[in-house]
C-alpha positions in Angstrom: 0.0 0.0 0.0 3.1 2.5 0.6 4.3 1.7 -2.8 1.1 2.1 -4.2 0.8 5.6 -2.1 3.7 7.0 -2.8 3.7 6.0 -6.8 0.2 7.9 -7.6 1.5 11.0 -5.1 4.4 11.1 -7.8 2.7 10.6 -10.8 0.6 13.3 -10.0 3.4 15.5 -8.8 4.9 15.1 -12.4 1.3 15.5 -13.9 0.4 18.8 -12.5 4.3 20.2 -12.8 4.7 21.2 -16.3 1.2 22.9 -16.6 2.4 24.8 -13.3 5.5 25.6 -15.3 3.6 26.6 -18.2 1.6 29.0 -16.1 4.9 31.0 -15.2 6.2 30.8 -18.7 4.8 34.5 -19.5 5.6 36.2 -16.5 9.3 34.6 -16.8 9.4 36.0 -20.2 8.3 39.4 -19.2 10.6 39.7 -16.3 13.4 39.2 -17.8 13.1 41.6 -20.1 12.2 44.2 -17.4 15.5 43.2 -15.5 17.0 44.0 -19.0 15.3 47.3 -19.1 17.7 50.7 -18.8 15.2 52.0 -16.3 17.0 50.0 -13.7 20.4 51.1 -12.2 23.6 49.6 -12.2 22.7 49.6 -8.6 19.9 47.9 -8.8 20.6 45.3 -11.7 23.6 44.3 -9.3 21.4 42.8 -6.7 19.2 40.6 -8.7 21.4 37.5 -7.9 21.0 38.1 -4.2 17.2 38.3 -4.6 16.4 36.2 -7.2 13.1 38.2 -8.1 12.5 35.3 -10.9 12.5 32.6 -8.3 10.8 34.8 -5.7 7.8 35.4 -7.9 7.4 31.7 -9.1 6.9 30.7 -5.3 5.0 33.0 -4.6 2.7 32.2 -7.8 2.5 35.5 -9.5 0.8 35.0 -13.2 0.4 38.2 -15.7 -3.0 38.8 -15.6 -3.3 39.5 -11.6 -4.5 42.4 -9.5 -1.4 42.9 -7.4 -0.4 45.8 -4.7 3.5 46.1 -3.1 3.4 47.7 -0.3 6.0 49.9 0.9 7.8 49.9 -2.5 10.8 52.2 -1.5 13.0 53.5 -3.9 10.9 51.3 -6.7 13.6 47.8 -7.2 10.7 45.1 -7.1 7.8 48.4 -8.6 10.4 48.4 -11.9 9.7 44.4 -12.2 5.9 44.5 -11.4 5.0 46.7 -13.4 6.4 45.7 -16.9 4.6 42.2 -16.3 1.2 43.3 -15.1 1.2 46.2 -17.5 -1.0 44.5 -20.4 -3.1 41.9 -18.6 -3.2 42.8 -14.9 -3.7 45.6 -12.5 -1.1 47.0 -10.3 -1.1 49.1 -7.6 2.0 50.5 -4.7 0.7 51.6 -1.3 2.0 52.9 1.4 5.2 55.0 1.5 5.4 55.1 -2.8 6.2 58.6 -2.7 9.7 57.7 -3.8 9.3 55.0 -6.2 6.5 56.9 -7.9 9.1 60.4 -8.4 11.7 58.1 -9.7 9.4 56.8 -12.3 7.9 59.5 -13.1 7.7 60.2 -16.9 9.5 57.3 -17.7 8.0 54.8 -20.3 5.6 51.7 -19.6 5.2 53.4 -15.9 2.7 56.4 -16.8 -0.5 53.9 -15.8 1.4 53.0 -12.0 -1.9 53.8 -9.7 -1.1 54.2 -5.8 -3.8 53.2 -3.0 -4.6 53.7 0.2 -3.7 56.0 3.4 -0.8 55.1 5.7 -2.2 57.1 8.4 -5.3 55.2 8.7 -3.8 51.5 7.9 -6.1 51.2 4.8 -5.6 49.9 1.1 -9.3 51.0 0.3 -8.8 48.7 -2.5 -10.5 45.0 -2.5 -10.7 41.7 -4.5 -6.5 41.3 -4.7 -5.4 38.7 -6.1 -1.6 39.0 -4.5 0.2 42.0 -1.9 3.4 41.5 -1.5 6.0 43.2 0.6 9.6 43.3 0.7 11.7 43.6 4.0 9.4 46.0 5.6 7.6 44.4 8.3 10.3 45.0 10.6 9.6 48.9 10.3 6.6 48.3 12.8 5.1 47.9 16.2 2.9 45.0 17.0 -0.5 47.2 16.6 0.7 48.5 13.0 1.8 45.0 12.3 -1.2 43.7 13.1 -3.6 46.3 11.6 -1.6 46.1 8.4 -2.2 42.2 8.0 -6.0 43.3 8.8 -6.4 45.4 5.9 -4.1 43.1 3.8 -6.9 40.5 4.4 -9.9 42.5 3.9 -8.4 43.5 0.3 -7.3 40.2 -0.8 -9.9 37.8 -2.5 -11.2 34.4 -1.2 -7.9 32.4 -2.1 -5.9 35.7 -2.5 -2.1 35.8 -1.2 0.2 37.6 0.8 3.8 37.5 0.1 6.1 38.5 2.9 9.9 38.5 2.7 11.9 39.9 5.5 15.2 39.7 7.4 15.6 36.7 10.1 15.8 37.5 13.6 16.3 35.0 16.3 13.5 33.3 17.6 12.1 35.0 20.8 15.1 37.4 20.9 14.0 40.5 23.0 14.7 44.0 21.2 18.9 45.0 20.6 21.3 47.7 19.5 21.6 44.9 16.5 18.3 43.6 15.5 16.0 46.5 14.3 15.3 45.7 11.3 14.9 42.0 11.9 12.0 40.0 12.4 11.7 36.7 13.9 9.8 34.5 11.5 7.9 32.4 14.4 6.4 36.0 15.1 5.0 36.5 11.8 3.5 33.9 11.2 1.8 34.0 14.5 1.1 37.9 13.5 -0.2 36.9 9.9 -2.6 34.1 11.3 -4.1 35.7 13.8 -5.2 38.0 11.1 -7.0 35.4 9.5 -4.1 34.0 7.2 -3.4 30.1 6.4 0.1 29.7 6.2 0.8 28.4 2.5 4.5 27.4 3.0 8.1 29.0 3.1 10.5 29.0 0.9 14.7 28.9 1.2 15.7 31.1 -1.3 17.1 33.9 1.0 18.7 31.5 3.5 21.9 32.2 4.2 23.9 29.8 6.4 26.7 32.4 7.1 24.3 35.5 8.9 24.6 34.5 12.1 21.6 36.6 13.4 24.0 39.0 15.5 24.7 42.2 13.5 22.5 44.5 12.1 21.7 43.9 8.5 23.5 47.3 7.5 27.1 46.1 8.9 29.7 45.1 6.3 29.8 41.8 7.2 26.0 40.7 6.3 25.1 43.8 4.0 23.6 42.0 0.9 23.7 38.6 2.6 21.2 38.9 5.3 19.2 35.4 6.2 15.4 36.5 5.2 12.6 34.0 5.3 10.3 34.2 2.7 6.2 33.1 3.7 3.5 33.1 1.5 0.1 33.1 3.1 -3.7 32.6 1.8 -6.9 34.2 2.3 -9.4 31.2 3.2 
């Protein structure tokens, strides 16, 4: 019976893969040519290999024709990807803090369409039936109560099945507040955070571990700047 068990889980496993695959084709194809694109800095280019936005966006199961909000989008790194692929078939939207991103792109081609939502102030996306939010090593940035009122108003955006897409740097587990740690997170935390919100926990992924952060330095220090340990959780509206 094991055999049996184990023989249909993998021929089902190679069954559903290639269609999954398939799925990811476009937005592969469309990526890449926005990491080609001459709207990114030399800057910016240079840290694709540490965060592997190709990777990052096949586990968390973006597809081209998605209604997608980043929050916090800073100076615009992951908006300059987005945007590109969502441009002809989706719906894409910053929140939160875009002020930057949205300057920096101003006036620049394939970006004149980039819509912001929401108000900061009052925790709200006043947007609704999301397919995807994602956010990018900002969950760190907050207390508890904005934590928490931010995965509320994630959730109340999102549609049935919708996901949230969290990356951010590893703290250790249960480790009080440090000269060192601000702008670490410890991934137990947020997950307790992000469920409590109403969130299943999809899975996690390993992309962004790294073996040699030892969780004891801030992440601007030399000796972990660019190579900070960051989990990566991606979460589902029931």
């Amino acid at each position: 019976m094991k055999r049996n068990f184990f023989a249909i889980a993998m021929a089902l496993a190679i069954a559903g893969s290639p269609a999954g695959a398939a799925d990811y084709d476009a937005v592969k194809s469309k990526l890449e040519k926005a990491m080609a694109s001459s709207v990114r800095s030399e800057a910016e280019t240079s840290r694709d290999r540490n965060r592997k936005p190709v990777e990052t966006l096949e586990f968390f199961g973006l597809r081209d024709d998605m209604k997608v909000v980043e929050l916090f989008p800073g100076g615009g790194w992951y908006t300059k990807l987005l945007a590109p692929v969502l441009a002809e078939d989706g719906e894409f939207y910053v929140a939160f803090g875009a002020d930057r991103a949205l300057k920096s792109l101003a006036g620049k081609p394939g970006f004149g369409e980039l819509q912001e939502t929401g108000e900061f102030a009052d925790v709200d996306l006043d947007i609704d039936d999301v397919d995807m939010v994602l956010t990018f090593r900002n969950y760190h940035n907050f207390d508890e109560d904005k934590r928490m009122a931010l995965n509320e108003t994630v959730f109340d955006s999102l549609k049935s099945g919708g996901i949230y897409a969290v990356v951010d740097h590893t703290r250790r587990h249960m480790q009080g507040d440090n000269d060192e740690n601000g702008r670490r997170v410890d991934p137990v935390l947020a997950i307790k955070e992000i469920q409590a919100a109403g969130f299943e926990l999809v899975d996690y992924s390993k992309l962004h571990y790294r073996a040699d952060d030892e969780l004891r330095y801030e992440v601007g220090r030399k000796t972990v700047t660019g190579n900070t340990d960051r989990w990566t959780l991606k979460f589902r509206k029931p």
